[in-house]
PDB file of N, CA, C and O in Angstrom:
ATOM      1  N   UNK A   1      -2.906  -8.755   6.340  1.00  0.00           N
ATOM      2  CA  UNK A   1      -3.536 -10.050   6.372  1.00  0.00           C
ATOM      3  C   UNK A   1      -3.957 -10.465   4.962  1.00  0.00           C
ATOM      4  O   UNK A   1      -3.700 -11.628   4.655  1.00  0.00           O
ATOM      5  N   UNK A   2      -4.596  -9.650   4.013  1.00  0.00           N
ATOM      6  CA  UNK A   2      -5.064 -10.058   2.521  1.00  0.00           C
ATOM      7  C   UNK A   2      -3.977  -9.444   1.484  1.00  0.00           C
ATOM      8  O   UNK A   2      -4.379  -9.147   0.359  1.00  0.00           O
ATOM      9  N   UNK A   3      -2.707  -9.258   1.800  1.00  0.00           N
ATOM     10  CA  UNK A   3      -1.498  -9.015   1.265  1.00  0.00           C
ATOM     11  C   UNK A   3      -0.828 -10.171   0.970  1.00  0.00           C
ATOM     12  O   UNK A   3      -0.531 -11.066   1.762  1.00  0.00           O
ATOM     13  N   UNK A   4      -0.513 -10.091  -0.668  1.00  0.00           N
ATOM     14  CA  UNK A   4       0.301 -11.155  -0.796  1.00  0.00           C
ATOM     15  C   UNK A   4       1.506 -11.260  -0.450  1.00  0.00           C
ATOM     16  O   UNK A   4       2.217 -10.269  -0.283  1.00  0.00           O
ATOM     17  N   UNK A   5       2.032 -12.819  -0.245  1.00  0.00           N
ATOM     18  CA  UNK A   5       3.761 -13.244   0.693  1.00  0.00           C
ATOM     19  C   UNK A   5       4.609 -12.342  -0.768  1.00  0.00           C
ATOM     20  O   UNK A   5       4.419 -12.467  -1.978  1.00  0.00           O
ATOM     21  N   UNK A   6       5.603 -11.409   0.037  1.00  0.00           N
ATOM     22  CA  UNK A   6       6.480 -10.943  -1.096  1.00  0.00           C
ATOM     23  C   UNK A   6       8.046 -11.937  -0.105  1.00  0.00           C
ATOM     24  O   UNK A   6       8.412 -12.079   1.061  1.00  0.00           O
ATOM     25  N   UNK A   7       8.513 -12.402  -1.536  1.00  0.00           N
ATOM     26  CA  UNK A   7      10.034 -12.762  -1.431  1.00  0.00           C
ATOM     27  C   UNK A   7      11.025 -11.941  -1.681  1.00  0.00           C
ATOM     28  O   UNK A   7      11.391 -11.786  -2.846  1.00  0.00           O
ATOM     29  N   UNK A   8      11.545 -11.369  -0.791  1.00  0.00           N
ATOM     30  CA  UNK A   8      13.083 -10.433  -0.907  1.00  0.00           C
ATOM     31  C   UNK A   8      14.221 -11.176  -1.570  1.00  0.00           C
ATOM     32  O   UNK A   8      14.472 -12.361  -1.353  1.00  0.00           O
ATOM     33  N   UNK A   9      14.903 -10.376  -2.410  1.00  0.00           N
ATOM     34  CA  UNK A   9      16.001 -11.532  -2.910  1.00  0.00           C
ATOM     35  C   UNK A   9      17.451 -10.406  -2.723  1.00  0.00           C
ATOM     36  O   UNK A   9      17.618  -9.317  -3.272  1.00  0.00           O
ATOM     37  N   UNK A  10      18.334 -11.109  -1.783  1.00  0.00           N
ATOM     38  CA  UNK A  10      19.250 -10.005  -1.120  1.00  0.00           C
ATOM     39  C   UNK A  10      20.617 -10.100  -2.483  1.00  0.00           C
ATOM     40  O   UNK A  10      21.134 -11.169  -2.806  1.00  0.00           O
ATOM     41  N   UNK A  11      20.891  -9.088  -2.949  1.00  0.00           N
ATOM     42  CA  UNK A  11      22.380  -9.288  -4.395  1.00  0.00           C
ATOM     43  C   UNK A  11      23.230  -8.382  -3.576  1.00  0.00           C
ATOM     44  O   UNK A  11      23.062  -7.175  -3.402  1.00  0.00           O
ATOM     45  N   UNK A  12      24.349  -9.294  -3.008  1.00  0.00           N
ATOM     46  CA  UNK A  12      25.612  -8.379  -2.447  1.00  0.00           C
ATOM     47  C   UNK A  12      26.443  -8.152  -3.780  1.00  0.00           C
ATOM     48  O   UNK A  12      27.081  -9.020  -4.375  1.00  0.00           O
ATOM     49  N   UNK A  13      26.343  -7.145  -4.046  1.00  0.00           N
ATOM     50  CA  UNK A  13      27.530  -6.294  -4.694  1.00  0.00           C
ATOM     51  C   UNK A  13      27.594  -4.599  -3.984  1.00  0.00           C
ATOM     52  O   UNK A  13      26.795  -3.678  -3.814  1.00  0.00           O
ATOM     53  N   UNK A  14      29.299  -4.913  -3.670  1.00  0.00           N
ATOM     54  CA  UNK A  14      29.281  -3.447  -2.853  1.00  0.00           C
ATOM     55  C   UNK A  14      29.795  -2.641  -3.661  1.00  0.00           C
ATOM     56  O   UNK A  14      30.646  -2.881  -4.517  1.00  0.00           O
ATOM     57  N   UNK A  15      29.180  -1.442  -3.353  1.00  0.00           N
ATOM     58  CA  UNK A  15      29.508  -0.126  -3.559  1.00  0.00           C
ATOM     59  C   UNK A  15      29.974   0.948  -3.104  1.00  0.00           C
ATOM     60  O   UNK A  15      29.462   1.344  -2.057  1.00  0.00           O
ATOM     61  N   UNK A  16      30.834   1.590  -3.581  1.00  0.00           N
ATOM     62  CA  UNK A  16      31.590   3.027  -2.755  1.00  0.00           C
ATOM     63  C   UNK A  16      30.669   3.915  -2.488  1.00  0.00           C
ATOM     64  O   UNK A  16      30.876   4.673  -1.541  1.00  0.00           O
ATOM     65  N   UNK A  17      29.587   4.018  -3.163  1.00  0.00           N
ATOM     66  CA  UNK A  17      28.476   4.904  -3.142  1.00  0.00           C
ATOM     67  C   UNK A  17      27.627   5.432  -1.370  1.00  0.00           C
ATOM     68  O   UNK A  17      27.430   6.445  -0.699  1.00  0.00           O
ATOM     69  N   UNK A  18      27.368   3.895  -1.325  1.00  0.00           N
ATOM     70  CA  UNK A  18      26.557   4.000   0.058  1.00  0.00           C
ATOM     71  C   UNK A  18      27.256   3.856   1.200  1.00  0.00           C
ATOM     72  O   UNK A  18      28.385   3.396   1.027  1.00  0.00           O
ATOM     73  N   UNK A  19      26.875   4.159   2.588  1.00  0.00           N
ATOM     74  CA  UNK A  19      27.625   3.421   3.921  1.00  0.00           C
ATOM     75  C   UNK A  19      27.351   1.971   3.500  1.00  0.00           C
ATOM     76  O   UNK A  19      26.386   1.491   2.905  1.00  0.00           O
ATOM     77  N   UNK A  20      28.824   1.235   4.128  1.00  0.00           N
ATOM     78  CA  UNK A  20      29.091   0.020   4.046  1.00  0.00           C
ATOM     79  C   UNK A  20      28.715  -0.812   2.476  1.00  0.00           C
ATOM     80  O   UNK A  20      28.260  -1.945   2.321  1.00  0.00           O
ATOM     81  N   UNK A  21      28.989  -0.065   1.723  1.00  0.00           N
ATOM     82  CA  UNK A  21      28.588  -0.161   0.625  1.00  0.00           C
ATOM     83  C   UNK A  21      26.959  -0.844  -0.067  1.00  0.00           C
ATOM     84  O   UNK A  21      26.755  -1.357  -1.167  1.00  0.00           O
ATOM     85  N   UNK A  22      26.053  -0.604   1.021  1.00  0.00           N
ATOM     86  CA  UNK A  22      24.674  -0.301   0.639  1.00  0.00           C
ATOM     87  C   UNK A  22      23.960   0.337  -0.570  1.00  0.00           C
ATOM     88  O   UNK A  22      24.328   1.417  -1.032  1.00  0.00           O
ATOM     89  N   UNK A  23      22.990  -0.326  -1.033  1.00  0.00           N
ATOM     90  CA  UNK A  23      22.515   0.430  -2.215  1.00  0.00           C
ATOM     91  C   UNK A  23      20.896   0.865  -1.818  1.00  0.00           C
ATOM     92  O   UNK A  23      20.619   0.412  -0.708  1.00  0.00           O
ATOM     93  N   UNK A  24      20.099   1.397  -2.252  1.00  0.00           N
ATOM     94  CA  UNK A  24      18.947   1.709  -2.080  1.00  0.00           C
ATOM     95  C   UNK A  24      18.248   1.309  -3.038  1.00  0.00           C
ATOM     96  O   UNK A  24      17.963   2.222  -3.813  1.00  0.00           O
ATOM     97  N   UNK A  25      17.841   0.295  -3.316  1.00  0.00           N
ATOM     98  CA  UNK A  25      17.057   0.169  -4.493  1.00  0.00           C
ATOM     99  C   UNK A  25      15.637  -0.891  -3.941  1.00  0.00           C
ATOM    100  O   UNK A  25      14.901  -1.610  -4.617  1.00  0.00           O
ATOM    101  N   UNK A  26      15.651  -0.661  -2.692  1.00  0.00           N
ATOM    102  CA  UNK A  26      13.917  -1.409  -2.458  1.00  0.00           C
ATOM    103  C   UNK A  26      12.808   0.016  -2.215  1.00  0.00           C
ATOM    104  O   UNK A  26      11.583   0.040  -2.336  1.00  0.00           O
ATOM    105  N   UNK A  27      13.585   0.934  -1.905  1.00  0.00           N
ATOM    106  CA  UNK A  27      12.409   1.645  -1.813  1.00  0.00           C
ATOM    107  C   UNK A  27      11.943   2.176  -2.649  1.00  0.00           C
ATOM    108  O   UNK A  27      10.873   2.725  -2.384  1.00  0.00           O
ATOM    109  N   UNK A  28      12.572   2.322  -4.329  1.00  0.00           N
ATOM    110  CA  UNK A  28      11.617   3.041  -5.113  1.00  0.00           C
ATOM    111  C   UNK A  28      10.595   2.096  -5.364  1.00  0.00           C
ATOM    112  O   UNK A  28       9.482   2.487  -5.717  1.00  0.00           O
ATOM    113  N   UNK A  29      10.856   0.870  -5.217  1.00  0.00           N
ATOM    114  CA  UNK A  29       9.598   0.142  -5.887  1.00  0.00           C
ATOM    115  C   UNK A  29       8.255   0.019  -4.504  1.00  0.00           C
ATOM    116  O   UNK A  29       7.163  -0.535  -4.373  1.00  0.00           O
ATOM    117  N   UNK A  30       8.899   0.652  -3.918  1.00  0.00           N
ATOM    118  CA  UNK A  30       7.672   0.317  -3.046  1.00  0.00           C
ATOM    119  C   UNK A  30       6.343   1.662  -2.556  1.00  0.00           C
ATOM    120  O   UNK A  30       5.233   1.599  -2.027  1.00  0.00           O
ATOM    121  N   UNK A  31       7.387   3.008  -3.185  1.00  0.00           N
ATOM    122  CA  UNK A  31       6.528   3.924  -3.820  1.00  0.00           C
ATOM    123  C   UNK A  31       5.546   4.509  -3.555  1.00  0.00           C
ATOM    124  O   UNK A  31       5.164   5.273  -2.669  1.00  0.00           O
ATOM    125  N   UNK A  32       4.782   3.623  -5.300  1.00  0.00           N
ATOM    126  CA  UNK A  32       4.112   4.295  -5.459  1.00  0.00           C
ATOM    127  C   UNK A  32       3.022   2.531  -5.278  1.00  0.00           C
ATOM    128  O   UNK A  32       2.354   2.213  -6.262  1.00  0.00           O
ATOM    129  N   UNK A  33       2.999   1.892  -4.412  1.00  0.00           N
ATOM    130  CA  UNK A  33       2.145   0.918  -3.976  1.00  0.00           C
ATOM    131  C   UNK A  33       1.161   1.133  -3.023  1.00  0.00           C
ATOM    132  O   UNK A  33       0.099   0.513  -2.967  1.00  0.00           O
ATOM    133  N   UNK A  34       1.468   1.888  -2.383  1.00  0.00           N
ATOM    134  CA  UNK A  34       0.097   2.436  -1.182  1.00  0.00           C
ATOM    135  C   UNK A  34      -0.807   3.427  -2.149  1.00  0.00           C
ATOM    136  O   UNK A  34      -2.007   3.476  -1.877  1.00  0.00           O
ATOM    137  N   UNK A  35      -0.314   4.237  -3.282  1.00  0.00           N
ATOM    138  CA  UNK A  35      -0.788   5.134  -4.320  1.00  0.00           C
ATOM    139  C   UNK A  35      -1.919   4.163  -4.828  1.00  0.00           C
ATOM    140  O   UNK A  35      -3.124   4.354  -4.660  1.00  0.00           O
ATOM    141  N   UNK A  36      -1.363   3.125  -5.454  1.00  0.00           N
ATOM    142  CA  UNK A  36      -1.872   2.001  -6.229  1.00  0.00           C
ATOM    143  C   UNK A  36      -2.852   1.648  -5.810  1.00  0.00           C
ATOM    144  O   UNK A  36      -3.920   1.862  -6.384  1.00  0.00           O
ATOM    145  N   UNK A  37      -2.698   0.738  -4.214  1.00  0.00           N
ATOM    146  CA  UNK A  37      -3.545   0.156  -3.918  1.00  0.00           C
ATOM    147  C   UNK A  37      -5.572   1.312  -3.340  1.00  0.00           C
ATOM    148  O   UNK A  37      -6.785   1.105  -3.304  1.00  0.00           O
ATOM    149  N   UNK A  38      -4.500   2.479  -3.035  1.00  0.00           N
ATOM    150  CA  UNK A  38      -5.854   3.288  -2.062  1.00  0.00           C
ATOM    151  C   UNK A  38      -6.358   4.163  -3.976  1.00  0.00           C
ATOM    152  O   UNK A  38      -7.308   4.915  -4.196  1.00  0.00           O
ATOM    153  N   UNK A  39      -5.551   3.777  -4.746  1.00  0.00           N
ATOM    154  CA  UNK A  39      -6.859   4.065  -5.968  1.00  0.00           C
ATOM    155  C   UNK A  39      -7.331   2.982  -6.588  1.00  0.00           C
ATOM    156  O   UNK A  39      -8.131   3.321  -7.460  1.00  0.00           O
ATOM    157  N   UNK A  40      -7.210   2.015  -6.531  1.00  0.00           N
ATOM    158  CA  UNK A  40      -7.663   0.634  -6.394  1.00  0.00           C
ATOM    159  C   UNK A  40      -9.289   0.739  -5.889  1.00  0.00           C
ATOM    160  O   UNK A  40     -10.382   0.639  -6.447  1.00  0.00           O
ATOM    161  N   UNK A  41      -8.886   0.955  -4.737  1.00  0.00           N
ATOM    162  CA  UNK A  41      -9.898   0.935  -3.646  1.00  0.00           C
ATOM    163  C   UNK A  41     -11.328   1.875  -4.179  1.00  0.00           C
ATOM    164  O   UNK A  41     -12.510   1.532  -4.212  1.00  0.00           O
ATOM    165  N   UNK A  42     -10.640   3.243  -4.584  1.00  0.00           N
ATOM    166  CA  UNK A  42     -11.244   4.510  -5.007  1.00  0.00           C
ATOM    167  C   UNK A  42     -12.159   3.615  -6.236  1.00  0.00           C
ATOM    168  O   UNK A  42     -13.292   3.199  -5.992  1.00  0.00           O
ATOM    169  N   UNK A  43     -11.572   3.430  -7.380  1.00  0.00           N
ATOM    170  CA  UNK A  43     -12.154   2.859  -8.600  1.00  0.00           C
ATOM    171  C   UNK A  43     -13.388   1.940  -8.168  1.00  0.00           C
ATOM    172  O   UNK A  43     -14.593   2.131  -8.328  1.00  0.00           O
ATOM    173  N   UNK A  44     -12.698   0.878  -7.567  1.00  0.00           N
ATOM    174  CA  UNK A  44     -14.033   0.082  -7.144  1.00  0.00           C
ATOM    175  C   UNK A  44     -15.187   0.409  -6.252  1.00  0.00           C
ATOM    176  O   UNK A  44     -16.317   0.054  -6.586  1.00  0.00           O
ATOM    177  N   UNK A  45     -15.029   0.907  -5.405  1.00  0.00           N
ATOM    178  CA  UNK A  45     -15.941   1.605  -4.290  1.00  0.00           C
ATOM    179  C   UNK A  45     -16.388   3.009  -4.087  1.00  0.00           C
ATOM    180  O   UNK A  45     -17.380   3.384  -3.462  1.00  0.00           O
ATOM    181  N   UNK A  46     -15.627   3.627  -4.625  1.00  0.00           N
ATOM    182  CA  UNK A  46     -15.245   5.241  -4.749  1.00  0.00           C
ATOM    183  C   UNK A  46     -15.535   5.396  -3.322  1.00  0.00           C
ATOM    184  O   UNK A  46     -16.621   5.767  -2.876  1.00  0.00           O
ATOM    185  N   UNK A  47     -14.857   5.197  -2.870  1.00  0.00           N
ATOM    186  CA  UNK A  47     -13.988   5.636  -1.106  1.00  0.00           C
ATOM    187  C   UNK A  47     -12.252   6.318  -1.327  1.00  0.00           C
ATOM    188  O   UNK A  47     -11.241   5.882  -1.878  1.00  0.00           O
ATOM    189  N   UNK A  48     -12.460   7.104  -0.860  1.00  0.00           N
ATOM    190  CA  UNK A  48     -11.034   7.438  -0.913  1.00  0.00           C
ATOM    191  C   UNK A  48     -10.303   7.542   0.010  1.00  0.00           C
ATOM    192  O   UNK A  48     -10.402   8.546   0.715  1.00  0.00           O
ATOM    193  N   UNK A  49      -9.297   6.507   0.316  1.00  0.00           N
ATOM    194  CA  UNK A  49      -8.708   6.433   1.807  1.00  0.00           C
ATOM    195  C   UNK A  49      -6.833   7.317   1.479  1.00  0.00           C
ATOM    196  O   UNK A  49      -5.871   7.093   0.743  1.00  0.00           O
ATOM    197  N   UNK A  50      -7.110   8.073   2.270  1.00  0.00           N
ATOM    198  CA  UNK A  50      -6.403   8.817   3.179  1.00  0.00           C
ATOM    199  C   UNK A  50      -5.211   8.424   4.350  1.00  0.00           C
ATOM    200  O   UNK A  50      -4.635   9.235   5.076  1.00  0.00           O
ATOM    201  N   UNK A  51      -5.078   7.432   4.328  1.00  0.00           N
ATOM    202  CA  UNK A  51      -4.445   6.764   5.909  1.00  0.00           C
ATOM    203  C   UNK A  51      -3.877   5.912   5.603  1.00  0.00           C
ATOM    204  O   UNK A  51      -4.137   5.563   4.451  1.00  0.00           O
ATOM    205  N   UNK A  52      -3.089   5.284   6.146  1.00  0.00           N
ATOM    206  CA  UNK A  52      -2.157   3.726   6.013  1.00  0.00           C
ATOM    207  C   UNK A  52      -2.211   3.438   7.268  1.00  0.00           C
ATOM    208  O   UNK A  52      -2.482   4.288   8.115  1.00  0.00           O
ATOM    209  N   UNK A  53      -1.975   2.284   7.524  1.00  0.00           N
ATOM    210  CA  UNK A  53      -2.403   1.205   6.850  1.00  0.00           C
ATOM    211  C   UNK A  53      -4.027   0.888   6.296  1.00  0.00           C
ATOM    212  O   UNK A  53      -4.699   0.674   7.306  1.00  0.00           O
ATOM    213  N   UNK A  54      -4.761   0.799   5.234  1.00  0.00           N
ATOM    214  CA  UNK A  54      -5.703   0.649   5.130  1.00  0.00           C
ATOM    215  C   UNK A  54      -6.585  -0.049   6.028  1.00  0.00           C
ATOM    216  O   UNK A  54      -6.197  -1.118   6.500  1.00  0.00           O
ATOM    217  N   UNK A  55      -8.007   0.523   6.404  1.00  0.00           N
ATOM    218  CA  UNK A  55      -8.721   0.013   7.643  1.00  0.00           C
ATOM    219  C   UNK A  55      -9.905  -0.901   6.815  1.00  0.00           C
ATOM    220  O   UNK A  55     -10.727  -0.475   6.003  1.00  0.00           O
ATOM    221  N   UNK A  56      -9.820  -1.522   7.029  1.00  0.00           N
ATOM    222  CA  UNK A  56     -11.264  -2.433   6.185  1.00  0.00           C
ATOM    223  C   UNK A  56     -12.605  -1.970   7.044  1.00  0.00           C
ATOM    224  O   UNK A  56     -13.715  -1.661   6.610  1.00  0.00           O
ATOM    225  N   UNK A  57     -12.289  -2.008   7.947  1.00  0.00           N
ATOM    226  CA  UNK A  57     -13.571  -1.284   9.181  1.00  0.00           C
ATOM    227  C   UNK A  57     -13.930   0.208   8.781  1.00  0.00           C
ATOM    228  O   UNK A  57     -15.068   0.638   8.971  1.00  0.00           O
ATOM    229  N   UNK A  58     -13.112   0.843   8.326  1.00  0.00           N
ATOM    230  CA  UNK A  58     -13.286   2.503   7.675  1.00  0.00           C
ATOM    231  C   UNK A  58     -13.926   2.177   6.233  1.00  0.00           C
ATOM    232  O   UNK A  58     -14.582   3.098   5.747  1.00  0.00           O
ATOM    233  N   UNK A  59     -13.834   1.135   5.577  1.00  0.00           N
ATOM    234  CA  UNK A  59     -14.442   1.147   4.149  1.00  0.00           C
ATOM    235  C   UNK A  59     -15.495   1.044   4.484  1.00  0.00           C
ATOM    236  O   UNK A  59     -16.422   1.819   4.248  1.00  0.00           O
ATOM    237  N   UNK A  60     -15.519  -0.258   5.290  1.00  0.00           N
ATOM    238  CA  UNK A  60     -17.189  -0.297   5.483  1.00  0.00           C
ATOM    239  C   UNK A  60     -18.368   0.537   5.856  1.00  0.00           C
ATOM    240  O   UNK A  60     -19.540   0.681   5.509  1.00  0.00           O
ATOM    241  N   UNK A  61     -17.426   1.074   6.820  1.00  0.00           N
ATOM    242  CA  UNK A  61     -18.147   1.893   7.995  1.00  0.00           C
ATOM    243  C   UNK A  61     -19.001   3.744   6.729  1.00  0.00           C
ATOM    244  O   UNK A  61     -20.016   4.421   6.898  1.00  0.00           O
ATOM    245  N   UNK A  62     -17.789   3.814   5.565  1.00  0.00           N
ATOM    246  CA  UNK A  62     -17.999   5.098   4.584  1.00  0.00           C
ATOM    247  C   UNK A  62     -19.120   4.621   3.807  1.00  0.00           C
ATOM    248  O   UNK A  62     -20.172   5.249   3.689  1.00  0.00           O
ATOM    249  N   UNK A  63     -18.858   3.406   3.238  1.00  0.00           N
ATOM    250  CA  UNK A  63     -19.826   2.667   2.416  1.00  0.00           C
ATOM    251  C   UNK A  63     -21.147   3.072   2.963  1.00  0.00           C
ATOM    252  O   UNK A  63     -21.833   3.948   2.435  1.00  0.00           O
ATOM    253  N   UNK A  64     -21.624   2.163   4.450  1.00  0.00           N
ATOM    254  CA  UNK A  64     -22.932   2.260   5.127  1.00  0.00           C
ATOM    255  C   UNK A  64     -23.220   3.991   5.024  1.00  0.00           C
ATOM    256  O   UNK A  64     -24.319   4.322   4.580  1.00  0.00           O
ATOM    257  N   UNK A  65     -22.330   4.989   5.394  1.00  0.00           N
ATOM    258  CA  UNK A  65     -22.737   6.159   5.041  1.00  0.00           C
ATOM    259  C   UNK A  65     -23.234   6.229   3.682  1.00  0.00           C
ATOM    260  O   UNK A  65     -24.420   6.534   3.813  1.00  0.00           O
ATOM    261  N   UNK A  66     -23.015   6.131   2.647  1.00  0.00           N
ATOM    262  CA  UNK A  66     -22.924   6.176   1.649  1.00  0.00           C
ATOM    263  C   UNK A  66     -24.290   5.615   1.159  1.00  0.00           C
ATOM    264  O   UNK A  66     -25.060   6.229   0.421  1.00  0.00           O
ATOM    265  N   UNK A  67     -24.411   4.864   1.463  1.00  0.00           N
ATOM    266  CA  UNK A  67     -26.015   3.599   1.398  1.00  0.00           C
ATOM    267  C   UNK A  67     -26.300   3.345   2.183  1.00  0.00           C
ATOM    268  O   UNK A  67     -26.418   2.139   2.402  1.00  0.00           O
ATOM    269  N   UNK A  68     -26.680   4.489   3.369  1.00  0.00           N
ATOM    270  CA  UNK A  68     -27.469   3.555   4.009  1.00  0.00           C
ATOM    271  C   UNK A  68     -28.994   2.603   4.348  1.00  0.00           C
ATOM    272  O   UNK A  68     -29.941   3.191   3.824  1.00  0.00           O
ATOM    273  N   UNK A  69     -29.370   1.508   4.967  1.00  0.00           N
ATOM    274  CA  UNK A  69     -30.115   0.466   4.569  1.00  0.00           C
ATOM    275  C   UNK A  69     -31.636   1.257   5.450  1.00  0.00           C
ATOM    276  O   UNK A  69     -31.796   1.392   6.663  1.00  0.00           O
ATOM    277  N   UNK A  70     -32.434   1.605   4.482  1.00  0.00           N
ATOM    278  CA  UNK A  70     -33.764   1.802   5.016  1.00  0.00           C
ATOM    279  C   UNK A  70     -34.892   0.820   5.166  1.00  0.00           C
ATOM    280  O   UNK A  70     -35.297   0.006   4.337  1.00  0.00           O
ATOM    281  N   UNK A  71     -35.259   1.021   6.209  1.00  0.00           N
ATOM    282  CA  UNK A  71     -35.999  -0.294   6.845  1.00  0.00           C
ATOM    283  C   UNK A  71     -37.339  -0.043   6.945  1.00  0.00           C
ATOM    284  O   UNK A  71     -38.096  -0.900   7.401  1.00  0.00           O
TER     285      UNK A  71
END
């Protein structure tokens, strides 16, 4: 939901390499992006999430551990 719109851009050139002459070249870039984003997360909050898809309800929920509000 707070992910930005990514545009795919499809380049047919075939290759003998792959079935049906397929190439693999979306998944390296997509990596090391869950890496990225859950130390992202770490830096700013120092939460360290563990899991995918990221839970916004689990940040919060570590945070309130973390501080919680005395009344």
């Amino acid at each position: 939901m707070h992910a930005p719109v990514i545009q795919s851009i499809v380049v047919e050139h075939p290759t003998a390499d792959g079935p049906f002459g397929a190439k693999g070249v979306g998944e390296i870039v997509s990596i090391p992006t869950s890496p990225a984003i859950t130390n992202a997360i770490y830096n700013a909050v120092g939460i360290r999430i563990d899991r995918l898809p990221v839970d916004q309800a689990e940040i919060v929920r570590q945070l309130a551990e973390m501080n919680p509000i005395k009344g």
